[in-house]
Predicted model as a PDB file, atoms N, CA, C, CB and O in Angstrom, pLDDT in the B-factor column:
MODEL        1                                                                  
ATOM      1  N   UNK A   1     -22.722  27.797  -1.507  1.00 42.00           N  
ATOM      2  CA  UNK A   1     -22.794  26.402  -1.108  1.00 42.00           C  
ATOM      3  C   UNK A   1     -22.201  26.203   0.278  1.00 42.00           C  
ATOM      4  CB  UNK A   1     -22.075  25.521  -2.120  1.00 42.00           C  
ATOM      5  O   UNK A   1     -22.812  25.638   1.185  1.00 42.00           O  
ATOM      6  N   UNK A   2     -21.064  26.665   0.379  1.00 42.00           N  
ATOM      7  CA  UNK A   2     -20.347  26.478   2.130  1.00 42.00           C  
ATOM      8  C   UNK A   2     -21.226  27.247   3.094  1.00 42.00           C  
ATOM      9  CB  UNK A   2     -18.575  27.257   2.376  1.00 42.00           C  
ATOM     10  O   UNK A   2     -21.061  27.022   4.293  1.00 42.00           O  
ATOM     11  N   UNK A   3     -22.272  28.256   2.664  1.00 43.00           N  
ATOM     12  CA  UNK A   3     -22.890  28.868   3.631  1.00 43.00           C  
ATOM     13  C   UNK A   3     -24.121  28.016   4.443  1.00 43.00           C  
ATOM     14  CB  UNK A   3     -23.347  30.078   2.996  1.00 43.00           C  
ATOM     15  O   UNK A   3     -24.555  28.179   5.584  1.00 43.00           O  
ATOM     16  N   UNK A   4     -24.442  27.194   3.554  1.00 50.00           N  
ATOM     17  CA  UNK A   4     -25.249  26.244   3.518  1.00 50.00           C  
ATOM     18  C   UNK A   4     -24.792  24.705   4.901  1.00 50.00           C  
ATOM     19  CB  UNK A   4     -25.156  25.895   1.772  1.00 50.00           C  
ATOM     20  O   UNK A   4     -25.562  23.885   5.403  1.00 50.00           O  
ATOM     21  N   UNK A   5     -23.473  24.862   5.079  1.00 49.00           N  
ATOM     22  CA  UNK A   5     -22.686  24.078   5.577  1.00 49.00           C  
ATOM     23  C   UNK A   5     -22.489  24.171   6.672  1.00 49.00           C  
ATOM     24  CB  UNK A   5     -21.819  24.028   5.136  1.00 49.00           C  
ATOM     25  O   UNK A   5     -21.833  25.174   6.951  1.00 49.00           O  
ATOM     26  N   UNK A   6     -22.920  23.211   7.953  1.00 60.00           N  
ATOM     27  CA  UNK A   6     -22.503  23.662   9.640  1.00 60.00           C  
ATOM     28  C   UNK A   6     -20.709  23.346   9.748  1.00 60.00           C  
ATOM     29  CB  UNK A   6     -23.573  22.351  11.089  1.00 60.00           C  
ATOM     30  O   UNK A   6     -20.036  23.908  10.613  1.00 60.00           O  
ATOM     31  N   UNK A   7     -20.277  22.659   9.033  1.00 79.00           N  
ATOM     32  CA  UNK A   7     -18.823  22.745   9.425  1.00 79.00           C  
ATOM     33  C   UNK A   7     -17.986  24.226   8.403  1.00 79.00           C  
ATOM     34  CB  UNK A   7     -18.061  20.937   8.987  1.00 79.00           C  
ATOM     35  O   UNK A   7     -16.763  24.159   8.275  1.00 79.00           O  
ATOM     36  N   UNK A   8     -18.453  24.984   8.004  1.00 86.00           N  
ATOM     37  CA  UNK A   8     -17.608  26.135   7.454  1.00 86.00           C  
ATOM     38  C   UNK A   8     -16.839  25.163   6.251  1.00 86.00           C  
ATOM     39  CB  UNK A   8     -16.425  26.967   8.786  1.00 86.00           C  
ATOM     40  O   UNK A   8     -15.609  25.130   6.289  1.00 86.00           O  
ATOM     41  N   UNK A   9     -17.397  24.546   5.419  1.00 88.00           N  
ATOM     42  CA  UNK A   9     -16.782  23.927   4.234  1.00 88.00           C  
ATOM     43  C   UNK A   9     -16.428  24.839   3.347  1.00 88.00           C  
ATOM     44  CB  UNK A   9     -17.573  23.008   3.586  1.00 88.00           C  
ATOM     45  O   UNK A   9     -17.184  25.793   3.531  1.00 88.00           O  
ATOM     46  N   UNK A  10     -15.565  25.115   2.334  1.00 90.00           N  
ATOM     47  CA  UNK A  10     -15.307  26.001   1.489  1.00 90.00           C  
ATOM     48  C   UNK A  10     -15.970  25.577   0.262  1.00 90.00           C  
ATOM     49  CB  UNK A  10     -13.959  26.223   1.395  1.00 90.00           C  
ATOM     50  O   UNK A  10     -16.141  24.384   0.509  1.00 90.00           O  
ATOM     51  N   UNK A  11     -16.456  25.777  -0.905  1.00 91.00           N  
ATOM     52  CA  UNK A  11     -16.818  25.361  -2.313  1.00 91.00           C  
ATOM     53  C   UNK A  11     -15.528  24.279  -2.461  1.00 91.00           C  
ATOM     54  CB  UNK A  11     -16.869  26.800  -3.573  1.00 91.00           C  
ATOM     55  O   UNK A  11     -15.687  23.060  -2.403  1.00 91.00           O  
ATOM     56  N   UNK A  12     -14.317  24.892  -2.648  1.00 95.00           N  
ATOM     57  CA  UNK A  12     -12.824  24.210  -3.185  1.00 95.00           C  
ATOM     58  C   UNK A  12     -12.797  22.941  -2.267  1.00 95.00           C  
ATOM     59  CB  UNK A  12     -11.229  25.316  -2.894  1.00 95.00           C  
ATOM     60  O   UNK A  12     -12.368  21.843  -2.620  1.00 95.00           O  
ATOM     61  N   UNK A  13     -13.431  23.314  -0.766  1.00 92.00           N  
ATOM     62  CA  UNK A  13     -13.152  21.606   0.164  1.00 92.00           C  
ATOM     63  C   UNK A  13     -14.119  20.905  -0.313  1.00 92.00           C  
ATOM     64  CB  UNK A  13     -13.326  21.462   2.026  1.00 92.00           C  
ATOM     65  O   UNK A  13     -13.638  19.782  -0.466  1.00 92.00           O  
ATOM     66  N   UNK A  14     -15.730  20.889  -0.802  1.00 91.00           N  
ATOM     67  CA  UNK A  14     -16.475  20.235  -1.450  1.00 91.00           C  
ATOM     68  C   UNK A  14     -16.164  19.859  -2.595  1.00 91.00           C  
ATOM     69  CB  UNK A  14     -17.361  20.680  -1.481  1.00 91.00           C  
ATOM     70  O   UNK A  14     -16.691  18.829  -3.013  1.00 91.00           O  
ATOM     71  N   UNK A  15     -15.449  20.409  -3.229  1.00 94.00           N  
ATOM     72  CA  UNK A  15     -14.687  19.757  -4.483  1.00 94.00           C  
ATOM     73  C   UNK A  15     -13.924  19.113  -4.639  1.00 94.00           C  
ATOM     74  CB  UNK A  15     -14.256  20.223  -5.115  1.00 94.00           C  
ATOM     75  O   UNK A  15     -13.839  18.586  -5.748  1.00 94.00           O  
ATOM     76  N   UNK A  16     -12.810  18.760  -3.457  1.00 95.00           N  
ATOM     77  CA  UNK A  16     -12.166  17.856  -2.862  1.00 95.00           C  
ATOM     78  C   UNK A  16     -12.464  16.603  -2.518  1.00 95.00           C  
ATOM     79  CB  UNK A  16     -11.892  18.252  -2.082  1.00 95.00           C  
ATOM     80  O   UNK A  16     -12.021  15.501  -2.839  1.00 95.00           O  
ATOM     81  N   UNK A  17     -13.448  17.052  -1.678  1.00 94.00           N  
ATOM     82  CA  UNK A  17     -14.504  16.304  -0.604  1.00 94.00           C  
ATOM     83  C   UNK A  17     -15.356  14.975  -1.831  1.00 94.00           C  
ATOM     84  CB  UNK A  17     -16.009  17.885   0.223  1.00 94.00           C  
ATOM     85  O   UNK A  17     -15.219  13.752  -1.805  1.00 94.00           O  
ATOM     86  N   UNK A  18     -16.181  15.806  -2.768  1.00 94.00           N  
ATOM     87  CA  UNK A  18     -16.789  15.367  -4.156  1.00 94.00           C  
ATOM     88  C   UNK A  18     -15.613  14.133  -4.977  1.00 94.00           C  
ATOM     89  CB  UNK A  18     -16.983  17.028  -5.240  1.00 94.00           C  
ATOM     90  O   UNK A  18     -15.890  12.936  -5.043  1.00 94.00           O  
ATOM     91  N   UNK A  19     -14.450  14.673  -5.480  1.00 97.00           N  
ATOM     92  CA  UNK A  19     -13.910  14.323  -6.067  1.00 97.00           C  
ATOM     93  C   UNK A  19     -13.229  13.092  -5.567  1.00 97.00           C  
ATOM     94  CB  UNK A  19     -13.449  15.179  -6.422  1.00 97.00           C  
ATOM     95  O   UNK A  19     -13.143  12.230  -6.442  1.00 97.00           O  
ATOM     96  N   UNK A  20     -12.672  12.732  -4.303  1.00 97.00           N  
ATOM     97  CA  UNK A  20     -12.737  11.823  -3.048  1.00 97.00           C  
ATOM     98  C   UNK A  20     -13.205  10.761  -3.142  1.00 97.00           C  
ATOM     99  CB  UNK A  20     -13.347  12.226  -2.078  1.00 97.00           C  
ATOM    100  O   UNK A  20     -12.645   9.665  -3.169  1.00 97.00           O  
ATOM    101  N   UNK A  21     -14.972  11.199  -3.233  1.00 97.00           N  
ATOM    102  CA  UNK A  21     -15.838  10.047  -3.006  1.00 97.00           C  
ATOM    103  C   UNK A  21     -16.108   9.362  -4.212  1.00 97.00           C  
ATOM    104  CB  UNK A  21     -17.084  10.408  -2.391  1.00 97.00           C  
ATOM    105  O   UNK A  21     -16.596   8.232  -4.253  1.00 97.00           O  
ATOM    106  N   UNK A  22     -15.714  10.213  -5.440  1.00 98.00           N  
ATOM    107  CA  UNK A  22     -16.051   9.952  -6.805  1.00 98.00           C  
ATOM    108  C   UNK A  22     -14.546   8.954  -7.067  1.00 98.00           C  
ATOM    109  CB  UNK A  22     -16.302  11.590  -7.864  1.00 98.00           C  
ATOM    110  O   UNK A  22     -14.693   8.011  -7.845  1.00 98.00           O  
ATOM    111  N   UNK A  23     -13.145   9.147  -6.446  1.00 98.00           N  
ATOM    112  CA  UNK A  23     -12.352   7.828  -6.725  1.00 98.00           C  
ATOM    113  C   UNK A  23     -12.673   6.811  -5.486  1.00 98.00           C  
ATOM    114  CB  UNK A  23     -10.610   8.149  -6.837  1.00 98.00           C  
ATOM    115  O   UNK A  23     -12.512   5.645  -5.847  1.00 98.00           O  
ATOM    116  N   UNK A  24     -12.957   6.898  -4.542  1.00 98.00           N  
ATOM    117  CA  UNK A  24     -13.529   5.968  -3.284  1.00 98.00           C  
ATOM    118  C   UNK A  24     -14.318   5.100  -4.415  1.00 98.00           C  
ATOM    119  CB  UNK A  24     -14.676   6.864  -1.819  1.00 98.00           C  
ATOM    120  O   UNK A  24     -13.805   4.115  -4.946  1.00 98.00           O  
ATOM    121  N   UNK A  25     -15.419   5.502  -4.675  1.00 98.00           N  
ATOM    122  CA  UNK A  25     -16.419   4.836  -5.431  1.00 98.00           C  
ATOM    123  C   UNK A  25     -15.708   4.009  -6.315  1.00 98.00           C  
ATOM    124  CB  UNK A  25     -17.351   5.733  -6.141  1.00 98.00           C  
ATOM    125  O   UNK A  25     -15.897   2.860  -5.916  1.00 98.00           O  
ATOM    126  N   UNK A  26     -15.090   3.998  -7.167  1.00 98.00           N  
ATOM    127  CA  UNK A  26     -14.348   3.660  -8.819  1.00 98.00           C  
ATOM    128  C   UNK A  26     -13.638   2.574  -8.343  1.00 98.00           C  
ATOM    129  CB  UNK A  26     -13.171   4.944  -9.685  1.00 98.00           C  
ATOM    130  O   UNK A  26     -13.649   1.482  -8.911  1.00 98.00           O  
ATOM    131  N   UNK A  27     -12.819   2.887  -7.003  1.00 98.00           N  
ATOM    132  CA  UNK A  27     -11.614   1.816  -6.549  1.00 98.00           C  
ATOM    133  C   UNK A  27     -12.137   0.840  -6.043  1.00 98.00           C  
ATOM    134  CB  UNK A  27     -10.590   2.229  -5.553  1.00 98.00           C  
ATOM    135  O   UNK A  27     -11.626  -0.280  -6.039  1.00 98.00           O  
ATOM    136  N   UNK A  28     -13.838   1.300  -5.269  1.00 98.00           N  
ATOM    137  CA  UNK A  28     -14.568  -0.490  -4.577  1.00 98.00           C  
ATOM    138  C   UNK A  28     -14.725  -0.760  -5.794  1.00 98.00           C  
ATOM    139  CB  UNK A  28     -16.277  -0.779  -3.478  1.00 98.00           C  
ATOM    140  O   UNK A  28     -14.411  -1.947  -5.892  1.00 98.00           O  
ATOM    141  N   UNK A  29     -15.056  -0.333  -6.900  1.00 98.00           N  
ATOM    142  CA  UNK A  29     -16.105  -1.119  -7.969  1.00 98.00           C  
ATOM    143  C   UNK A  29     -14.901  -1.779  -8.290  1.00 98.00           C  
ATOM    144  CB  UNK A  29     -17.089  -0.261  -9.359  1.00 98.00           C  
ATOM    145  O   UNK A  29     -14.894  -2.985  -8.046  1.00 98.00           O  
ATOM    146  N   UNK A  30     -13.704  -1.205  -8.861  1.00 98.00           N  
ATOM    147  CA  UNK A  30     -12.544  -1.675  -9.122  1.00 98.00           C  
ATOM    148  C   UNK A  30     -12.329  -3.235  -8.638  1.00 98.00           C  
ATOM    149  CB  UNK A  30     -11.632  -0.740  -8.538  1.00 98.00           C  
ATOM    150  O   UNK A  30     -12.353  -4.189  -9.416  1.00 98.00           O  
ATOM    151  N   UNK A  31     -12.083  -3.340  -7.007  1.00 98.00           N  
ATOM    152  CA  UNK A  31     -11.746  -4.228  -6.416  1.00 98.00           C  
ATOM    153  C   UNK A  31     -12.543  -5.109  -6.152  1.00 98.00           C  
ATOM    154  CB  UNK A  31     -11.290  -3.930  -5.638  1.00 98.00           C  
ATOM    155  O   UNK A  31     -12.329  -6.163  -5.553  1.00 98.00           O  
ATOM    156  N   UNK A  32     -13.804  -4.592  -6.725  1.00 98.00           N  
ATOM    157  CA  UNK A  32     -15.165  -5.916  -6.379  1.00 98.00           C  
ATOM    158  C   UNK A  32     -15.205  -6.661  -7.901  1.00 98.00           C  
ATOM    159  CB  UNK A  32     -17.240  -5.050  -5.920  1.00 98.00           C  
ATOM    160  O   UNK A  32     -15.688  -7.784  -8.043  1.00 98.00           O  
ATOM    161  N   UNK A  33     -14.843  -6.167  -8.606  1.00 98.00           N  
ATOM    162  CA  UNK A  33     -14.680  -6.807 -10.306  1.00 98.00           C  
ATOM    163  C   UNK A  33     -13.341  -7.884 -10.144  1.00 98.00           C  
ATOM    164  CB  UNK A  33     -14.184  -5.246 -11.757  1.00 98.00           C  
ATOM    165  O   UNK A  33     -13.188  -9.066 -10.450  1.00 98.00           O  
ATOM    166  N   UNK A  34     -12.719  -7.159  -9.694  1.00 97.00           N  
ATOM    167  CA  UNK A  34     -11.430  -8.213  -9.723  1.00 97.00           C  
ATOM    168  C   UNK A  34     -11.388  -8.939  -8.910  1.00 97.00           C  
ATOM    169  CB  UNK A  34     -10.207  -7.807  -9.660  1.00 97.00           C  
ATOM    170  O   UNK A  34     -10.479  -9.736  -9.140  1.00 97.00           O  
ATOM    171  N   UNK A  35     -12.274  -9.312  -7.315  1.00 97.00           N  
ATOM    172  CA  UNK A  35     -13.255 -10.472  -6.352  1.00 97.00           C  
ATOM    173  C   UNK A  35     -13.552 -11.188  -7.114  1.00 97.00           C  
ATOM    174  CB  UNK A  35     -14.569 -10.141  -5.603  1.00 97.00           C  
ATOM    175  O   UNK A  35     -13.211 -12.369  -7.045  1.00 97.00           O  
ATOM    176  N   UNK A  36     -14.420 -10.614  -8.267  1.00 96.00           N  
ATOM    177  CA  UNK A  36     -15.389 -11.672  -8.709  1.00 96.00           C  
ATOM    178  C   UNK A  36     -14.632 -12.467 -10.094  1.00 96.00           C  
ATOM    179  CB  UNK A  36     -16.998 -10.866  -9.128  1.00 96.00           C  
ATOM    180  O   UNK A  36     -14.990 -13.516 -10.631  1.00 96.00           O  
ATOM    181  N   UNK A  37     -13.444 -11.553 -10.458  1.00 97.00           N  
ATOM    182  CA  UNK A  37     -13.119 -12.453 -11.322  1.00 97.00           C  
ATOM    183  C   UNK A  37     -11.586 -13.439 -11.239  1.00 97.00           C  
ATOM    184  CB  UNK A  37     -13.225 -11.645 -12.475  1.00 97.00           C  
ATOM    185  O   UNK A  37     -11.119 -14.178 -12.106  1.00 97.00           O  
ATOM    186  N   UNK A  38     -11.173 -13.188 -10.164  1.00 97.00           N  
ATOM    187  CA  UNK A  38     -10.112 -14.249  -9.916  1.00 97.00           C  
ATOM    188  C   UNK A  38     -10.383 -15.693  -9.370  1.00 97.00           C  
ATOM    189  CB  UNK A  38      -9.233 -13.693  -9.010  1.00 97.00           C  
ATOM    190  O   UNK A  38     -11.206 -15.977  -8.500  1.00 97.00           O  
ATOM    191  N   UNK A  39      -9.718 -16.380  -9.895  1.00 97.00           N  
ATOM    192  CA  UNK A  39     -10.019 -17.866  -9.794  1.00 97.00           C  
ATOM    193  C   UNK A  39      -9.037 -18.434  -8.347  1.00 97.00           C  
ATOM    194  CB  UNK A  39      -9.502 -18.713 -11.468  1.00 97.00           C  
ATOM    195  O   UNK A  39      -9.063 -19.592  -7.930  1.00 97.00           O  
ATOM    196  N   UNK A  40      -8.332 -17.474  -7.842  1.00 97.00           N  
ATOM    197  CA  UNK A  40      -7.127 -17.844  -6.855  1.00 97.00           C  
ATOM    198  C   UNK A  40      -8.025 -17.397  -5.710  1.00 97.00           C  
ATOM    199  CB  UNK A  40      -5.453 -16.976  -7.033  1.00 97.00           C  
ATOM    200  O   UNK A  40      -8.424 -16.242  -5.858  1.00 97.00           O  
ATOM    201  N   UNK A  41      -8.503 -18.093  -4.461  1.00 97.00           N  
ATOM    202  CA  UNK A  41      -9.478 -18.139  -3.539  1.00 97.00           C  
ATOM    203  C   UNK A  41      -8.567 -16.803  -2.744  1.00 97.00           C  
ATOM    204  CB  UNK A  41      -9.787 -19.829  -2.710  1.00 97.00           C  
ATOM    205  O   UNK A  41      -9.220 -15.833  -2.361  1.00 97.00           O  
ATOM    206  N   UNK A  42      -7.179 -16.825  -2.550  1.00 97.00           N  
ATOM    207  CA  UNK A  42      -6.273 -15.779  -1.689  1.00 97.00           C  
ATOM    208  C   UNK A  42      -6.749 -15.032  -2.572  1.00 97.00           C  
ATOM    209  CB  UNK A  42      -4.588 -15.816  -1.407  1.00 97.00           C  
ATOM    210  O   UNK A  42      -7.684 -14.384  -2.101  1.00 97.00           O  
ATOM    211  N   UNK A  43      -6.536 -14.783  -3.750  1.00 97.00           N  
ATOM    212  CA  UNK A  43      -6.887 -13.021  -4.284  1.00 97.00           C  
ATOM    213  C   UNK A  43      -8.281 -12.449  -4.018  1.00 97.00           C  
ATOM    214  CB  UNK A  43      -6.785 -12.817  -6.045  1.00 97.00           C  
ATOM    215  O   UNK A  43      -8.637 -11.314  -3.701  1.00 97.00           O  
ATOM    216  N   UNK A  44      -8.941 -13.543  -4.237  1.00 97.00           N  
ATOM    217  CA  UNK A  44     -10.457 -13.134  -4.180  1.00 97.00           C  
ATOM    218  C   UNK A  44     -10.043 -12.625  -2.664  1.00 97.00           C  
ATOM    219  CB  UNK A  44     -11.888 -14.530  -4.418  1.00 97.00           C  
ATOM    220  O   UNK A  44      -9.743 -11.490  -2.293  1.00 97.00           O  
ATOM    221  N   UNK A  45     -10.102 -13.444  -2.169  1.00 97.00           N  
ATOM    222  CA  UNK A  45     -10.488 -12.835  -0.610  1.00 97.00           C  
ATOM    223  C   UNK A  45      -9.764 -11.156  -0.347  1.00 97.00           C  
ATOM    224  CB  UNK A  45      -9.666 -14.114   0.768  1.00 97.00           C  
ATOM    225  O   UNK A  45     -10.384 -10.242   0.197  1.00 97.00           O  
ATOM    226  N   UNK A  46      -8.803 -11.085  -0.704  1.00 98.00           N  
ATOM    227  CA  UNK A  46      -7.751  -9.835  -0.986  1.00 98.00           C  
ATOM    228  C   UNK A  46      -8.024  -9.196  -1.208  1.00 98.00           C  
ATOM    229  CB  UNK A  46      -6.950  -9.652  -1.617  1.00 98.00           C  
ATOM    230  O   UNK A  46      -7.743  -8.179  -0.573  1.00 98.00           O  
ATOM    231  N   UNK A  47      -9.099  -9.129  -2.675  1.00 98.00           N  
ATOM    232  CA  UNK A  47      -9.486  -8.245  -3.626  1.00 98.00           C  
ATOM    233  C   UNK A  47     -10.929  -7.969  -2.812  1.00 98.00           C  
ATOM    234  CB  UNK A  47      -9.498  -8.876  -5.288  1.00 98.00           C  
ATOM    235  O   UNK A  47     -11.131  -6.757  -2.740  1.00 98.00           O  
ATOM    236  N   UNK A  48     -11.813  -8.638  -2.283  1.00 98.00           N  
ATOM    237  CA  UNK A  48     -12.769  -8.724  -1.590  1.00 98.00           C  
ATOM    238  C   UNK A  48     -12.677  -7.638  -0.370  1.00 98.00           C  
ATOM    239  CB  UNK A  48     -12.861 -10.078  -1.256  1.00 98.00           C  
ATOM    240  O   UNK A  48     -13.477  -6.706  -0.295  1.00 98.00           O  
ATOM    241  N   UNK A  49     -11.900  -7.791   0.331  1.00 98.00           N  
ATOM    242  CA  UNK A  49     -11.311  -6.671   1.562  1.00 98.00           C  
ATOM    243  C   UNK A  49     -10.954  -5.303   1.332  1.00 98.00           C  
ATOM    244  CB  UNK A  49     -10.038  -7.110   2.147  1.00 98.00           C  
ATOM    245  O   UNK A  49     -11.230  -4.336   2.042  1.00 98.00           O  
ATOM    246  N   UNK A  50     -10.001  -5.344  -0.248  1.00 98.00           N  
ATOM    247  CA  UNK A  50      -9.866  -4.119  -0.145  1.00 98.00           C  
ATOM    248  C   UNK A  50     -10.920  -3.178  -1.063  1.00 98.00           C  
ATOM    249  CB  UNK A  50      -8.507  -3.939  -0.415  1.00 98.00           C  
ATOM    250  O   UNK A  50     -10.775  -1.966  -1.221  1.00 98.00           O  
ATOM    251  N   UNK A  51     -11.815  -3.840  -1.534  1.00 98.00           N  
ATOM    252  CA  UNK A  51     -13.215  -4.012  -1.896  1.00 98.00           C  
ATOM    253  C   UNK A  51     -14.051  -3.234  -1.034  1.00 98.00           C  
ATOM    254  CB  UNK A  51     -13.636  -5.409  -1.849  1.00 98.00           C  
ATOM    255  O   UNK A  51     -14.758  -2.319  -1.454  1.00 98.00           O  
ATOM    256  N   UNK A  52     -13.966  -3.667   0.459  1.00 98.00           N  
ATOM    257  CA  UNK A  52     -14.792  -3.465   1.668  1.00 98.00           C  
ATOM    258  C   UNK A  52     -13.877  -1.796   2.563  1.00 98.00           C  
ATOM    259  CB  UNK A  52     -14.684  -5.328   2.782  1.00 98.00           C  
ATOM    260  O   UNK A  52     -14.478  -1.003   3.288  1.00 98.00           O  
ATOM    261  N   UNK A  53     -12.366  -1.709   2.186  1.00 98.00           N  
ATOM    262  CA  UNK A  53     -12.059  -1.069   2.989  1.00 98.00           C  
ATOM    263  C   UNK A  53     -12.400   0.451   2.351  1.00 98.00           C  
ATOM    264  CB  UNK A  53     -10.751  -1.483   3.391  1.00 98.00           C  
ATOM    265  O   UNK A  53     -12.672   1.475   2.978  1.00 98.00           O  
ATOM    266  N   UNK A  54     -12.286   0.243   0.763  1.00 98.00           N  
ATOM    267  CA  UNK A  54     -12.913   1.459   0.089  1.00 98.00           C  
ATOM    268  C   UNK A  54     -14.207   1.596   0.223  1.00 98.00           C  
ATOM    269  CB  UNK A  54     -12.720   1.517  -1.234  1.00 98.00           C  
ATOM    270  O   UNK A  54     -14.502   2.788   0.137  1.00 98.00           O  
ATOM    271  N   UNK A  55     -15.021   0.990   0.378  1.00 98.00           N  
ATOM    272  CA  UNK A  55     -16.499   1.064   0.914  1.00 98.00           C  
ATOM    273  C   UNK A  55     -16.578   1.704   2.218  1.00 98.00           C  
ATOM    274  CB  UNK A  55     -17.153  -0.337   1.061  1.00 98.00           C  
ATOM    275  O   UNK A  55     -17.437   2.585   2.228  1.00 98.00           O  
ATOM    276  N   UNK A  56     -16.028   1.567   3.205  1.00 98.00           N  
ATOM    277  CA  UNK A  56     -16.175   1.682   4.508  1.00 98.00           C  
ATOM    278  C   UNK A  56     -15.100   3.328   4.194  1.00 98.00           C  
ATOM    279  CB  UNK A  56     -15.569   0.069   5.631  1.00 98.00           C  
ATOM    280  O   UNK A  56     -15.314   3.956   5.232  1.00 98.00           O  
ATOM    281  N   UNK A  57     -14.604   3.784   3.739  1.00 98.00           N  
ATOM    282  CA  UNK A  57     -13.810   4.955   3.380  1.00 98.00           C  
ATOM    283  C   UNK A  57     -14.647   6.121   2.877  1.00 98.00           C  
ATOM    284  CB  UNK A  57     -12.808   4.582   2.335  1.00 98.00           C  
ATOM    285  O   UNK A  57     -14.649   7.269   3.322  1.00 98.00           O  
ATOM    286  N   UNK A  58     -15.617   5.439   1.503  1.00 97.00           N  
ATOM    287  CA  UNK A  58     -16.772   5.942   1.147  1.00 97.00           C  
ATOM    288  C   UNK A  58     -17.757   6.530   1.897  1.00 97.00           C  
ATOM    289  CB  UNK A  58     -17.237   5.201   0.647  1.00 97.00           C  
ATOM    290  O   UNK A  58     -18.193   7.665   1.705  1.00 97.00           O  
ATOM    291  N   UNK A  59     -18.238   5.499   3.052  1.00 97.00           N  
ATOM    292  CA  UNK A  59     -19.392   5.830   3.523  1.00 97.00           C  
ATOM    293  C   UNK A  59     -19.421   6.661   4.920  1.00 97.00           C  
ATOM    294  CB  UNK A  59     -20.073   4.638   3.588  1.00 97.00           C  
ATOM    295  O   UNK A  59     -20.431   7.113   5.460  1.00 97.00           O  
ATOM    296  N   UNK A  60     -17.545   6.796   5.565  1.00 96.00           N  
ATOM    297  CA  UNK A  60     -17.399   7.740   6.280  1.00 96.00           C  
ATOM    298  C   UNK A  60     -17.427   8.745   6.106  1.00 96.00           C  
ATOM    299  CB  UNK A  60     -16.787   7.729   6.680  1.00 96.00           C  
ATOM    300  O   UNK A  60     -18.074   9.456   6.874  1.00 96.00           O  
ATOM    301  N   UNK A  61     -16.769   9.274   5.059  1.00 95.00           N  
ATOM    302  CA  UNK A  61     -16.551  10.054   4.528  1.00 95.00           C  
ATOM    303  C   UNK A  61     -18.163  11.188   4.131  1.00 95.00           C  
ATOM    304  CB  UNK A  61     -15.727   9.335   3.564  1.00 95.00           C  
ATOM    305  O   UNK A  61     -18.385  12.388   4.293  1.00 95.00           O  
ATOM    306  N   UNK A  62     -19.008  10.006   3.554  1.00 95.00           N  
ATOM    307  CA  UNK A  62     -20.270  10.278   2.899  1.00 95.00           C  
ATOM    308  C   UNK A  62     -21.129  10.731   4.111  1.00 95.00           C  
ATOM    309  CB  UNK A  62     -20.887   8.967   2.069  1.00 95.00           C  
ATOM    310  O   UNK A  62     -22.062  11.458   3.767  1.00 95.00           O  
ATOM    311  N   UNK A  63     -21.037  10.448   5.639  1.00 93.00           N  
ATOM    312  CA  UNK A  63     -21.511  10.284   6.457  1.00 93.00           C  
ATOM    313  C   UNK A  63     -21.058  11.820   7.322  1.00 93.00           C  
ATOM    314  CB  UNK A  63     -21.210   8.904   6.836  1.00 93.00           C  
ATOM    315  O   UNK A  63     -21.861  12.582   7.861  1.00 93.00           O  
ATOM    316  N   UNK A  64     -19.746  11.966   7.269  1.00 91.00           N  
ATOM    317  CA  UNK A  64     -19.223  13.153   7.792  1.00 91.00           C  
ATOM    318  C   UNK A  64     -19.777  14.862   6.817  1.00 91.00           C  
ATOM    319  CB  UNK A  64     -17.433  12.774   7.712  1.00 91.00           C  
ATOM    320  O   UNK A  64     -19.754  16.000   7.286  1.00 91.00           O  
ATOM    321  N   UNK A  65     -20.240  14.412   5.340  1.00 89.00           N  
ATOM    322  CA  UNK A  65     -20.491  15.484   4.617  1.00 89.00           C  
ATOM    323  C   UNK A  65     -22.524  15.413   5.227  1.00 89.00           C  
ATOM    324  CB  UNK A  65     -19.885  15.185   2.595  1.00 89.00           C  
ATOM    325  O   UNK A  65     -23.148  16.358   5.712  1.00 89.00           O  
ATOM    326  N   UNK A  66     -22.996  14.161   4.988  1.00 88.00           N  
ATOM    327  CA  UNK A  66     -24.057  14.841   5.722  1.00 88.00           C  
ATOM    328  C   UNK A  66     -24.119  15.322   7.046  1.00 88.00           C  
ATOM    329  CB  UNK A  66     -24.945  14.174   5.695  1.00 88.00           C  
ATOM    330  O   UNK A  66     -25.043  15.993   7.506  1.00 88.00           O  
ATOM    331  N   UNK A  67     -22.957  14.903   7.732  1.00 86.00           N  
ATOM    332  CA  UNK A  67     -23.405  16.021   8.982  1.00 86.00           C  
ATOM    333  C   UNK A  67     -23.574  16.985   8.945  1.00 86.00           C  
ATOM    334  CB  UNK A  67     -22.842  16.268   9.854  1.00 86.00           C  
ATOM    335  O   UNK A  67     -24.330  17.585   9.709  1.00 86.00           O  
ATOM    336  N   UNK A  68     -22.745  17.613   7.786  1.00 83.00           N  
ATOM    337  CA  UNK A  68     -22.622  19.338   8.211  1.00 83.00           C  
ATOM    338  C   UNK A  68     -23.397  19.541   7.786  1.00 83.00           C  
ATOM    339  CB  UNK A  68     -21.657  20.370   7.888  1.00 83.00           C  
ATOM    340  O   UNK A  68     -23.294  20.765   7.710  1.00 83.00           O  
ATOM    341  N   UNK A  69     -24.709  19.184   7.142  1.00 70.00           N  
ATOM    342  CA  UNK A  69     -25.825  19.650   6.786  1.00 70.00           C  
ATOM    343  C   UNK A  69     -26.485  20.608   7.578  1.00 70.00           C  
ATOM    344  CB  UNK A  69     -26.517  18.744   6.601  1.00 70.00           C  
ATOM    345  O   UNK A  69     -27.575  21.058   7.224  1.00 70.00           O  
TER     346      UNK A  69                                                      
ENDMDL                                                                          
END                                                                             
């Protein structure tokens, strides 16, 4: 699998790398459930952001593994 890889990834850093994006993922969904269900306009917005900052964490991240394609 790392041979496959222009940045010299190891199997163990893709498993890292994998495992990463797999709590990235869990923590937006996380923080977009608890957006949508607080009634306090400050939390929402709170919960909303850090909603967005795990998204934007995700998709760098997601973005840097297809490079080394």
């Amino acid at each position: 699998m790392a041979s496959q890889c222009g940045c010299s990834l190891t199997s163990k850093d893709l498993t890292v790398i994998e495992d990463q994006l797999t709590h990235l993922a869990t923590a937006c969904r996380v923080a977009q459930g608890y957006a949508g269900s607080f009634q306090n306009p400050q939390l929402r917005t709170l919960a909303g952001a850090i909603a967005q900052h795990h998204r934007q964490q995700f998709d760098a991240l997601y973005a840097f593994l297809n490079g080394c394609q």
